[in-house]
C-alpha positions as CSV (number, residue, x, y, z in Angstrom):
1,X,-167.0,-89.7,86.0
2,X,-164.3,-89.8,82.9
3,X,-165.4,-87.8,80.2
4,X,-165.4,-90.2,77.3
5,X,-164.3,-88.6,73.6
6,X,-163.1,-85.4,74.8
7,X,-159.9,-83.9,74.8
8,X,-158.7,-80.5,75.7
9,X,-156.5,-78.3,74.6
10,X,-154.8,-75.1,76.4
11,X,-152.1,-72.5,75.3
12,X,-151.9,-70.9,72.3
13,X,-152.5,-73.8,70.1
14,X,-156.0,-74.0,71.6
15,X,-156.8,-70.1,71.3
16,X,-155.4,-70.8,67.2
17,X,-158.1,-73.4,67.0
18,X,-161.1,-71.4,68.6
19,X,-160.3,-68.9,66.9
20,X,-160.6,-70.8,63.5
21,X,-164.3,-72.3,63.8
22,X,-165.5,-69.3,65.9
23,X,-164.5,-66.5,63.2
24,X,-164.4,-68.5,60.0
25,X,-163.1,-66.3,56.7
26,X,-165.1,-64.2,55.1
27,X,-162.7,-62.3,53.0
28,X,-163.4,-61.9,49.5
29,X,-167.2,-61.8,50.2
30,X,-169.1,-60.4,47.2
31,X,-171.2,-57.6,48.5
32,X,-173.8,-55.6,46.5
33,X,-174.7,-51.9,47.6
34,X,-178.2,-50.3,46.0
35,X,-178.2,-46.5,46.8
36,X,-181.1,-45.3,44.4
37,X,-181.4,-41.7,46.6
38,X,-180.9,-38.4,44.5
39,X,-179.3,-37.0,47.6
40,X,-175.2,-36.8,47.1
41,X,-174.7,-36.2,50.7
42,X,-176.5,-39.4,51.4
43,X,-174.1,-41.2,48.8
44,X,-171.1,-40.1,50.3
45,X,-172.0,-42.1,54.0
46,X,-173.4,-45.3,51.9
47,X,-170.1,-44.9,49.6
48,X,-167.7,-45.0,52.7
49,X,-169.4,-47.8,53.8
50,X,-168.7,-49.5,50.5
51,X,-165.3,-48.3,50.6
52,X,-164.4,-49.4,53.5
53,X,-165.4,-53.0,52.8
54,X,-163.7,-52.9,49.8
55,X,-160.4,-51.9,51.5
56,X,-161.0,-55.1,54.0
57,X,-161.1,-57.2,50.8
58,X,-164.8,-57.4,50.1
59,X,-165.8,-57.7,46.1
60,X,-168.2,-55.0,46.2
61,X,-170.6,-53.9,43.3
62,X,-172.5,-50.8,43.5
63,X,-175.4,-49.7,41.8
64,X,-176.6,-45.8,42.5
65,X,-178.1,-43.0,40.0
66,X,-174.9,-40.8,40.0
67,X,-171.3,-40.7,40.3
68,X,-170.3,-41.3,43.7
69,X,-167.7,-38.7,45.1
70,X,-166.2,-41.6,47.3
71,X,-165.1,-44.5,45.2
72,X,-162.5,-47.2,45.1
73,X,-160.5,-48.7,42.4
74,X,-161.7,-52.4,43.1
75,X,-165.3,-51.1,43.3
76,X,-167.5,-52.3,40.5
77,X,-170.5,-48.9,39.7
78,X,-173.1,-49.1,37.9
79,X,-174.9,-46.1,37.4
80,X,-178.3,-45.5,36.3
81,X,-178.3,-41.9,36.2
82,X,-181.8,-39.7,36.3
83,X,-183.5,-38.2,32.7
84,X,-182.8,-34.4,32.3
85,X,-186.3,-33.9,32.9
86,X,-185.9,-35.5,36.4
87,X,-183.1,-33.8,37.2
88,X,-185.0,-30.1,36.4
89,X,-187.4,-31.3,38.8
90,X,-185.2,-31.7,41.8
91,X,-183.9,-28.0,41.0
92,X,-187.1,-26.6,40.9
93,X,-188.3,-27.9,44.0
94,X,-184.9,-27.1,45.6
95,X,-185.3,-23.5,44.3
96,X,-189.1,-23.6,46.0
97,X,-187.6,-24.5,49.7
98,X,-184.5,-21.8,49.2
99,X,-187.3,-19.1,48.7
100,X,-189.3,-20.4,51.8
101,X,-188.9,-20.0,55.7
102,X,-187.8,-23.7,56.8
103,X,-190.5,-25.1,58.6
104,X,-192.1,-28.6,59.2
105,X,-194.5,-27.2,56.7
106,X,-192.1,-26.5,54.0
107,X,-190.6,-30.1,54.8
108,X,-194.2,-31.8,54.0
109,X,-195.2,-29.9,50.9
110,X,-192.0,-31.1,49.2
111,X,-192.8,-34.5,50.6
112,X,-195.8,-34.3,47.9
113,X,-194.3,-32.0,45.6
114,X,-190.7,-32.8,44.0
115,X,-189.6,-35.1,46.3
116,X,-192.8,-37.7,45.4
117,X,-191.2,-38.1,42.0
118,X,-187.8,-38.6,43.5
119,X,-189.5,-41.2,45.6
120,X,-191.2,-43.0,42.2
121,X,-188.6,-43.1,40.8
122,X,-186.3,-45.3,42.7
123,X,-188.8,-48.0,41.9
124,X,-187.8,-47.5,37.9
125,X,-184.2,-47.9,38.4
126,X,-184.7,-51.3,40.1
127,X,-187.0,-52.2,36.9
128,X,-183.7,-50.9,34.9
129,X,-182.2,-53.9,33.0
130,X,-178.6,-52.9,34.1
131,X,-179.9,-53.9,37.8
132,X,-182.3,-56.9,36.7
133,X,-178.9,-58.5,34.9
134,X,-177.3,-58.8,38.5
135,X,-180.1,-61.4,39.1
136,X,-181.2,-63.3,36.4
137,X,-178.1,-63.6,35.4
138,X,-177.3,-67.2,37.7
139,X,-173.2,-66.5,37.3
140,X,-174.2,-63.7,39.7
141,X,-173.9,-64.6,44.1
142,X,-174.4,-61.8,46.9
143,X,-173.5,-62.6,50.0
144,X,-175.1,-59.3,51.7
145,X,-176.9,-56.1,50.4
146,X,-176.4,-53.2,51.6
147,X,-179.3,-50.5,50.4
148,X,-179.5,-46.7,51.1
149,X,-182.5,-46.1,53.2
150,X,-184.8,-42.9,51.8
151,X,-188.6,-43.8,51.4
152,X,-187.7,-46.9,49.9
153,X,-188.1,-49.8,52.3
154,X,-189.9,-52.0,49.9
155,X,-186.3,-52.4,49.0
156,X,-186.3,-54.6,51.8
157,X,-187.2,-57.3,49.3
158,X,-183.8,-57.2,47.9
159,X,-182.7,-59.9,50.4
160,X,-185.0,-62.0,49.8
161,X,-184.2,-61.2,45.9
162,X,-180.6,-61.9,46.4
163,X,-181.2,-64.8,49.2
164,X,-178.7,-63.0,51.4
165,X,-178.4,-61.2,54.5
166,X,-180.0,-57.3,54.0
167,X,-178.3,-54.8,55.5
168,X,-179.7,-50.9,55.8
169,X,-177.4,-47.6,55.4
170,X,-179.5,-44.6,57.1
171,X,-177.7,-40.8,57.0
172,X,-179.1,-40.0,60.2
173,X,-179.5,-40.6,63.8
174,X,-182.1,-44.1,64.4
175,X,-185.6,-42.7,63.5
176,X,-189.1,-44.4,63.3
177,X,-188.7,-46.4,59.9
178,X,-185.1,-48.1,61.3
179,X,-186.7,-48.4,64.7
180,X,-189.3,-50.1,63.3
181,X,-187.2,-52.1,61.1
182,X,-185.0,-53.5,63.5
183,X,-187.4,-53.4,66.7
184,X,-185.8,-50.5,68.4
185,X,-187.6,-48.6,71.1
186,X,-189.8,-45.6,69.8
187,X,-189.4,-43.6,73.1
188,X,-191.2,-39.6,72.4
189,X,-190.7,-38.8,75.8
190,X,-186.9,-38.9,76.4
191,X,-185.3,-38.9,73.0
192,X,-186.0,-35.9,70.5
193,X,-186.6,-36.1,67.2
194,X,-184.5,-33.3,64.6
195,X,-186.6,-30.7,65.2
196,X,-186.3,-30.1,68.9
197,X,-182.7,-28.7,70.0
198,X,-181.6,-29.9,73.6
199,X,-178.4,-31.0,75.3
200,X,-177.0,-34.5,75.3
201,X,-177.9,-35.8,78.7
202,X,-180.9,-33.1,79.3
203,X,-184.2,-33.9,79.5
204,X,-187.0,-32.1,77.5
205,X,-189.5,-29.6,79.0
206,X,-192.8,-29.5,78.5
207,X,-192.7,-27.2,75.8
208,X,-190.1,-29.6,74.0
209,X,-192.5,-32.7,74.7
210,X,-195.3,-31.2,73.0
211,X,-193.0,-30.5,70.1
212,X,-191.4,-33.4,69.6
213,X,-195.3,-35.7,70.1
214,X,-196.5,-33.2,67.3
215,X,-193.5,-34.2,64.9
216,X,-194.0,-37.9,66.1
217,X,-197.1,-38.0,65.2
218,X,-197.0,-36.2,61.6
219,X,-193.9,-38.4,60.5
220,X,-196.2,-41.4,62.0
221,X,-198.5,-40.3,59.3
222,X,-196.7,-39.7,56.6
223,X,-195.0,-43.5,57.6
224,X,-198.2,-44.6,57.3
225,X,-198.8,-43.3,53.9
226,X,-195.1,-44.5,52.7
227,X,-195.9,-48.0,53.9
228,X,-199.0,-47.9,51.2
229,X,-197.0,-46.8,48.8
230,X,-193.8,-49.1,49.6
231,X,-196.3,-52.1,49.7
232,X,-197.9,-51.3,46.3
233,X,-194.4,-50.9,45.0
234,X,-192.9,-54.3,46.1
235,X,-196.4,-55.9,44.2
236,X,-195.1,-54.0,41.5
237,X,-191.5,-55.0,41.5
238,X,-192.2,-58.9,42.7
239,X,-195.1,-59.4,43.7
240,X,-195.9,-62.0,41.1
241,X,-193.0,-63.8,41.8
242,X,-193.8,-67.0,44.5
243,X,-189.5,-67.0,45.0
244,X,-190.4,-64.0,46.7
245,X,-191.5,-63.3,49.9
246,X,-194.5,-61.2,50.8
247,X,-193.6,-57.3,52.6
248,X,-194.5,-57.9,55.3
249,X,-192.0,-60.7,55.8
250,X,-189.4,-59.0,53.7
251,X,-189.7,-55.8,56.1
252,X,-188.8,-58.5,59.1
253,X,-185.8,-59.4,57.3
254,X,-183.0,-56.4,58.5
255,X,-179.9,-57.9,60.1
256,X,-178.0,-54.3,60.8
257,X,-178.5,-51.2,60.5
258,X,-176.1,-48.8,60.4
259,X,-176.4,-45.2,61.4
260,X,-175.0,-41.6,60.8
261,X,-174.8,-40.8,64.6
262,X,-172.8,-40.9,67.5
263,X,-175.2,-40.6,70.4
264,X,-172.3,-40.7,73.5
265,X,-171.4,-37.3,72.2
266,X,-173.8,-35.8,69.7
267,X,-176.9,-37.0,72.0
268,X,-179.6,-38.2,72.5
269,X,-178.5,-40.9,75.0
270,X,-180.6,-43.2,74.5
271,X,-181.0,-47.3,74.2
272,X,-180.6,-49.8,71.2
273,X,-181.3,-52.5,70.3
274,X,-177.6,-54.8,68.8
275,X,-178.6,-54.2,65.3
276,X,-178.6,-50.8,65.6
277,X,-174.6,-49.7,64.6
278,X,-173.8,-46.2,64.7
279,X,-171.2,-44.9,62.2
280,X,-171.3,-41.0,62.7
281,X,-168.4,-39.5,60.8
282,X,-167.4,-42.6,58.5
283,X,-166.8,-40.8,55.9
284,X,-164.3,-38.3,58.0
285,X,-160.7,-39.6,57.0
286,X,-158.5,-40.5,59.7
287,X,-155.6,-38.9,57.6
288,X,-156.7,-36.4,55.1
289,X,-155.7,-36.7,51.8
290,X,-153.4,-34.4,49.9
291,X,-154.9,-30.9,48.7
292,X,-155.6,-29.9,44.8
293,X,-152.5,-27.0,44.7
294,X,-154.5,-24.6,44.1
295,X,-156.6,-24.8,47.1
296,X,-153.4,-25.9,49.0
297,X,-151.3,-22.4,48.3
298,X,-154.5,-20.6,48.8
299,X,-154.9,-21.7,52.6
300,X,-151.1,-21.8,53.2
301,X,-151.3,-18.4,52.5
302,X,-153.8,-17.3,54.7
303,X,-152.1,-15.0,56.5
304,X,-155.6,-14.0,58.7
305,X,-156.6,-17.8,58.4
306,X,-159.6,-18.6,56.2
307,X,-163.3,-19.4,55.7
308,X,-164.8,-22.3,53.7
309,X,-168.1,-21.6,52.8
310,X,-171.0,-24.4,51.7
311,X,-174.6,-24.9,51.4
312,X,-174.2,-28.7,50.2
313,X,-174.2,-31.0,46.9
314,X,-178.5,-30.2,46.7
315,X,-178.8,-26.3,46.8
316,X,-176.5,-24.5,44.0
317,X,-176.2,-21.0,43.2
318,X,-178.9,-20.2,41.0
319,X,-181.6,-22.2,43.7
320,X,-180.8,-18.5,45.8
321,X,-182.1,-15.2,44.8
322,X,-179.5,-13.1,43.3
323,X,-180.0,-10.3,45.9
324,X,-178.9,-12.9,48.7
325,X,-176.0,-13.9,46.8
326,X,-175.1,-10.2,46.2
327,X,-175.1,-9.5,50.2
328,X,-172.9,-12.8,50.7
329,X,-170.6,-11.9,48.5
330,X,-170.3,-8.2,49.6
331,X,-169.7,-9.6,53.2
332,X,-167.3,-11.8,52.2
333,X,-165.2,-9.6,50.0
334,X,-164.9,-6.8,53.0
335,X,-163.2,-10.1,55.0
336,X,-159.5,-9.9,55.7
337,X,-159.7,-14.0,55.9
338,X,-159.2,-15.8,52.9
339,X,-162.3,-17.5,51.7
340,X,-163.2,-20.7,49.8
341,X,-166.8,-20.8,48.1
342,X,-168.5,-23.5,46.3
343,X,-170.1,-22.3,43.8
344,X,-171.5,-24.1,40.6
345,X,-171.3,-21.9,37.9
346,X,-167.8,-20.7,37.6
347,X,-168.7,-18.9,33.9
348,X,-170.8,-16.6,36.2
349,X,-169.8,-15.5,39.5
350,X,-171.1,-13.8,42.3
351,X,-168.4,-11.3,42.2
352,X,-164.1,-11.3,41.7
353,X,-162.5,-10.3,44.7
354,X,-158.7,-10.9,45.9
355,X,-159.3,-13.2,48.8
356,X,-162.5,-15.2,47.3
357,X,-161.5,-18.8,45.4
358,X,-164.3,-20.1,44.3
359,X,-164.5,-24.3,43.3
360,X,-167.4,-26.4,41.6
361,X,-166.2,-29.1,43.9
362,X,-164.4,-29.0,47.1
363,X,-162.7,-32.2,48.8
364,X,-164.9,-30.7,52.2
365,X,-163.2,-32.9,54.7
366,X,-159.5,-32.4,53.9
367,X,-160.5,-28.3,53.8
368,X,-161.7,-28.6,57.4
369,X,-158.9,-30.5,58.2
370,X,-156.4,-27.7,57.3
371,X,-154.9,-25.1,60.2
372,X,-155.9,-22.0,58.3
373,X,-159.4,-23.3,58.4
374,X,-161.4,-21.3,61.3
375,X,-164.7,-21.0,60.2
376,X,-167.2,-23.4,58.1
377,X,-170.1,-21.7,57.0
378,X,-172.6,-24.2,56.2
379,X,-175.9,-25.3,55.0
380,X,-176.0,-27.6,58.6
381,X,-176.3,-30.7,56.7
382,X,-175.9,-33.6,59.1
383,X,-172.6,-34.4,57.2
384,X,-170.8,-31.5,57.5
385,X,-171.6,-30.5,61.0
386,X,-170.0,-33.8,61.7
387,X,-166.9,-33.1,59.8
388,X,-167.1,-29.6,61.3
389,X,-166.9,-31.1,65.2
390,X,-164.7,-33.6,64.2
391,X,-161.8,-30.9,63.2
392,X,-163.0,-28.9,65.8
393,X,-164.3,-26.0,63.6
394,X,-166.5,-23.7,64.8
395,X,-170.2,-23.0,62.6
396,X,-172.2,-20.4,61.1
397,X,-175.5,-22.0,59.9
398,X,-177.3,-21.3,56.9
399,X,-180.2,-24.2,57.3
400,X,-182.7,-24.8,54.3
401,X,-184.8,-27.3,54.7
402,X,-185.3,-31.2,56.6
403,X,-183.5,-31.5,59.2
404,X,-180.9,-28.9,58.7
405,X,-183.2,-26.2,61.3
406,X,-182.8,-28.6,63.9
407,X,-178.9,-29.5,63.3
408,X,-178.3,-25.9,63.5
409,X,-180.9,-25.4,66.4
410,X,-178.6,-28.2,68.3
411,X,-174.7,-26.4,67.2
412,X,-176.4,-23.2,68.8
413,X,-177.6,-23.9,71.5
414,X,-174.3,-26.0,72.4
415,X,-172.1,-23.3,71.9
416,X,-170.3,-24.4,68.4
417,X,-172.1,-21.6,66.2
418,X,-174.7,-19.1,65.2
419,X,-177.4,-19.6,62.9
420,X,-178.4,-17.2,60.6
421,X,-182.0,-16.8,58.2
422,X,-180.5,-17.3,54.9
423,X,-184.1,-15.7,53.8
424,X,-183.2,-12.3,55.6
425,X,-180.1,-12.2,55.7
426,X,-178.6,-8.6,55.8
427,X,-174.9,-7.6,55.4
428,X,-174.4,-6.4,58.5
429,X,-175.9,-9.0,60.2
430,X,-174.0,-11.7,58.1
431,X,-171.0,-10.0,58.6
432,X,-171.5,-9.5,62.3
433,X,-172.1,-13.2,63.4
434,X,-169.0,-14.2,61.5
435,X,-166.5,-11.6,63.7
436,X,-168.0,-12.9,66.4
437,X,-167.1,-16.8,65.9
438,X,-163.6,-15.5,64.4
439,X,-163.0,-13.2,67.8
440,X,-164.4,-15.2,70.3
441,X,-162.4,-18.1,71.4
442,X,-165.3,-20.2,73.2
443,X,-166.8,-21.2,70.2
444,X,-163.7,-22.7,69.0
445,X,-162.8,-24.2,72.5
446,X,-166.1,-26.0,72.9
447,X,-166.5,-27.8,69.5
448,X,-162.8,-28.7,69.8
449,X,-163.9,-30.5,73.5
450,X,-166.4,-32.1,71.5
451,X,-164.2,-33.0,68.9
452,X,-162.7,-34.9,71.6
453,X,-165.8,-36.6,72.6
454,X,-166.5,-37.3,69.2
455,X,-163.0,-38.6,68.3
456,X,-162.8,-41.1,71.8
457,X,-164.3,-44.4,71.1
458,X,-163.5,-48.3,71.2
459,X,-163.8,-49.0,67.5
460,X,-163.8,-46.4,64.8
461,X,-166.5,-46.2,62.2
462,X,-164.7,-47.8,59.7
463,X,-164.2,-50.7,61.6
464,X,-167.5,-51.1,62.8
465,X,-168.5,-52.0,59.7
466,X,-166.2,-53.8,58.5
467,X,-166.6,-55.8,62.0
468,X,-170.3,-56.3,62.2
469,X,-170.8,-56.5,58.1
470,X,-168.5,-59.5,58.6
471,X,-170.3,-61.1,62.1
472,X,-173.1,-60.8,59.7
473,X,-171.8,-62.6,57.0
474,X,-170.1,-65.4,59.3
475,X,-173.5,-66.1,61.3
476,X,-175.4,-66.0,58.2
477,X,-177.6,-62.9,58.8
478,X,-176.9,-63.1,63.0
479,X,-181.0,-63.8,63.2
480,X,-180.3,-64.6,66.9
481,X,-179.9,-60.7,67.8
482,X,-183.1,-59.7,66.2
483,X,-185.4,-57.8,68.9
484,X,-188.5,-59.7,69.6
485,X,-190.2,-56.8,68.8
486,X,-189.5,-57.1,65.4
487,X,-192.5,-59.7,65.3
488,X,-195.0,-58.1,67.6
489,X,-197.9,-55.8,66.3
490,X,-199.0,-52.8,68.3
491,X,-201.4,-54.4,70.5
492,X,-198.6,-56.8,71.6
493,X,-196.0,-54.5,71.6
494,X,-197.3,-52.4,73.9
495,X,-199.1,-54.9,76.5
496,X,-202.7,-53.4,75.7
497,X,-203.9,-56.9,75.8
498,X,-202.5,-57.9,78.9
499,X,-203.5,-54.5,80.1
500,X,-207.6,-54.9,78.7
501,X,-207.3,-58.6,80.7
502,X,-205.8,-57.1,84.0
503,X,-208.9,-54.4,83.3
504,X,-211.5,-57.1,82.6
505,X,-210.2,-58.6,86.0
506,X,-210.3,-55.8,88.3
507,X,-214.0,-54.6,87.1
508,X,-215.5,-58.2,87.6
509,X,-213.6,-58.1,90.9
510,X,-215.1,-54.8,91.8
511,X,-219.3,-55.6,90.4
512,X,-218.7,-59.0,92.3
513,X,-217.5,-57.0,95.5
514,X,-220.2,-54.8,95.0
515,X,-222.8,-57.0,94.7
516,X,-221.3,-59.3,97.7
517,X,-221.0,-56.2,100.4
518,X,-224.6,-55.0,99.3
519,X,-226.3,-58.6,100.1
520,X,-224.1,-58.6,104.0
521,X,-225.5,-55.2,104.5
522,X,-228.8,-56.1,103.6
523,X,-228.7,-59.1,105.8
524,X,-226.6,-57.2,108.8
525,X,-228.3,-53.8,108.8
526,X,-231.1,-54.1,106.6
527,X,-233.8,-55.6,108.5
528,X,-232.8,-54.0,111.7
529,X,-232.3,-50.6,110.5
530,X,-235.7,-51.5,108.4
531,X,-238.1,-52.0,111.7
532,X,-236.6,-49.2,113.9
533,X,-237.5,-46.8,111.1
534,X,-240.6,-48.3,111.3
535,X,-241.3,-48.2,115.2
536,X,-240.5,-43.8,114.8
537,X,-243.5,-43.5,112.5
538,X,-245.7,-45.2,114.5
539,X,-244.4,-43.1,117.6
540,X,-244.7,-39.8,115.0
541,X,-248.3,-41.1,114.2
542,X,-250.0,-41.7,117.4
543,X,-248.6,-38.1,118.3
């Protein structure tokens, strides 16, 4: 039968074609990013995001509430920055969790202590008429958002504000608010959550289990308290607005996710769902940049190599009690490595020693990238245990607070470090775990085989997003990968209605079988076993 209307076309000519209407342009897309977080190490993974559009030729407009460290020259920033007033309060509460034992506890209290403020107040910088302006005014067209998530989801809305696709930027591994966003399997029993330490490919024990339901179920709480609060924040923001739709339609509305993690080496190994991107490391460079001179000539000539040392952009100086400081800094002074420290306050040091350099702000990831570099001694941030592993530098953990325990828990108990309690921390002790990473060669040669692990993949971070931000944009929001379970409730989602109908079933079954096999014995054996009962007691009687 002759195919009328069609003609084909082969060779390159064909293949030039295809390619045409299958991958239509979308350079030059204008892309907004909303990072409303106080955390700065949460800002540097949505920034390299942003960046890294930007570099593919994206017009990208940022808004966030503080200077990002990453930036670009064709990035438009707005910045609403937080009062002084808000900015004591982070402090204070920072200064609270340095003077306590890090605990799940700890974590909660400044759930509803500082970091409730933190969490109101993202809601005011999107009332802010700097960010208002990008909508109202009509000259204005997104063609995605991008928005860091942090206790914010009713920010899920801002696709629906913007009539674009709505992308989410996560600083961590997929947990229950992106699994829930994008339908990804919530599995307790095989994947651990960041407070229970085991190997990639291992399997929890009981013990771990236990642990990791517990944590399940208190973060399944305190999701179900943030969902009351994210809902009465949306009514606040647009909930009188009928061009909007409702929550719980804007929190179906997530095309991609991206996520901090790399679970082929980091672990857990574990499945998701297409939406799900992971992006662990994106802000490592793949060439680091040039050195400031003075920190340049300071690890060229390192003669014994040296130590950077970092608890993070959150915790300064002054958040630790001066007695801790003093016992760092005599440890590190007695060192024959060179060390760099970040330290805030450079009108009032811990100490002046020879082979101490201390810097308000340190390029982190072009440090760890330098040969003289052999130890990191760090806070176990998610971010710079990745930039650790990635240069194949060996850890001594500090951890505070979130999910810093558990990061360092997990570099321990795979052989890239040694954690130490920043709260009792004792010279010799301090000084004792850091000869042993700098003399022992294992801990060096395993993070460097993970650094290979870490390194080996089929697309880098960078250009995963630049490659699924623009399937994204070409299949207008790519609705057709959303998981099904998306759109389910509970009940649904996990078959307890098919499960209460197969149960319904089988106990009619079972009182209908009942009731049949009691009348055939009545009628088979009744009467018979009836009247031979009856013929002994007459025989029992007449004896």
């Amino acid at each position: 039968m002759a195919h009328q209307g069609r003609y084909f076309l082969t060779g390159p000519l064909a293949c030039l074609l295809l390619g045409f209407f299958v991958q239509p342009d979308v350079e030059g897309a204008n892309i907004l990013g909303v990072f409303t977080s106080h955390n700065p190490s949460h800002l540097i993974v949505h920034m390299s995001i942003m960046k890294a559009l930007a570099e593919e030729g994206h017009n990208v407009t940022v808004v966030s509430t503080s200077q990002p460290k990453v930036t670009h020259k064709s990035i438009k920033h707005i910045v609403i920055p937080r009062s002084a007033a808000e900015e004591k309060v982070i402090s204070d509460g920072l200064t609270t969790l340095a003077k306590k034992k890090p605990s799940m506890v700890t974590t909660i209290q400044n759930f509803f202590g500082s970091l409730s403020i933190l969490i109101h107040k993202q809601v005011d910088v999107l009332e802010d008429k700097r960010f208002t302006d990008l909508y109202k005014n009509k000259d204005n067209k997104f063609d995605a958002v991008v928005f860091g998530l942090f206790f914010n989801f009713y920010q899920a809305g801002l696709g629906s504000r913007f009539k674009c696709p709505l992308i989410v930027s996560w600083a961590g591994p997929p947990m229950v608010r992106i699994n829930d966003a994008v339908g990804n399997p919530e599995l307790i029993a095989t994947v651990p959550g960041m407070n229970v330490a085991v190997l990639p490919g291992q399997a929890m024990n009981f013990k771990q289990r236990l642990a990791n339901f517990g944590s399940s179920m208190v973060f399944r709480l305190l999701s179900f308290y943030l969902e009351m609060l994210n809902a009465q924040f949306y009514d606040r923001l647009w909930g009188k607005d009928p061009a909007m739709i409702s929550y719980e339609e804007a929190k179906k509305n997530v095309s991609l996710a991206f996520c901090n993690s790399h679970a082929i080496s980091e672990g857990p190994i574990r499945p998701n769902v297409p939406a799900v991107i992971e992006i662990g490391g994106i802000q490592i460079k793949n060439k680091p940049d040039p050195l400031p001179q003075d920190i340049k000539e300071f690890l060229d000539n390192a003669k014994h190599g040296a130590i950077l040392f970092s608890l993070g952009s959150n915790l300064k100086g002054d958040h630790i009690q001066p007695e801790l400081i003093g016992k760092i800094f005599e440890a590190l002074s007695s060192l024959k490595q060179n060390v760099i420290w970040k330290w805030d306050d450079l009108k009032n040091l811990p100490g002046k020693s020879s082979n101490i350099l201390y810097k308000k702000w340190l390029p982190q990831d072009d440090i760890l990238a330098h040969p003289s570099i052999k130890l990191f001694i760090t806070h176990a941030g998610k971010g710079g245990v990745a930039e650790s592993q990635y240069h194949g530098k060996p850890m001594l953990a500090l951890p505070v607070f979130a999910d810093q325990p558990g990061n360092a828990d997990k570099l321990v108990q795979a052989g890239y470090g040694l954690r130490v309690d920043l709260l009792t921390l004792e010279v010799d002790e301090f000084k004792g775990a850091i000869n042993e990473l700098l003399n022992n060669p294992s801990y060096t040669r395993k993070v460097q085989q993970f650094s290979k692990l870490y390194r080996d993949r089929p697309m880098s971070a960078r250009d995963s997003v630049i490659y699924w931000v623009n399937y994204v944009l070409r299949h207008h929001g790519a609705s057709h990968m959303q998981s099904p379970l998306v759109h389910m409730n509970f009940i649904a989602s996990h078959n307890l209605d098919v499960y209460l109908l197969l149960s319904a079933i089988l106990i009619v079954i079972a009182v209908i079988s009942t009731v049949v096999l009691e009348f055939f014995w009545r009628k088979c054996c009744g009467g018979k076993g009836k009247s031979q009962k009856t013929a002994q007691n007459s025989k029992i009687k007449k004896h």
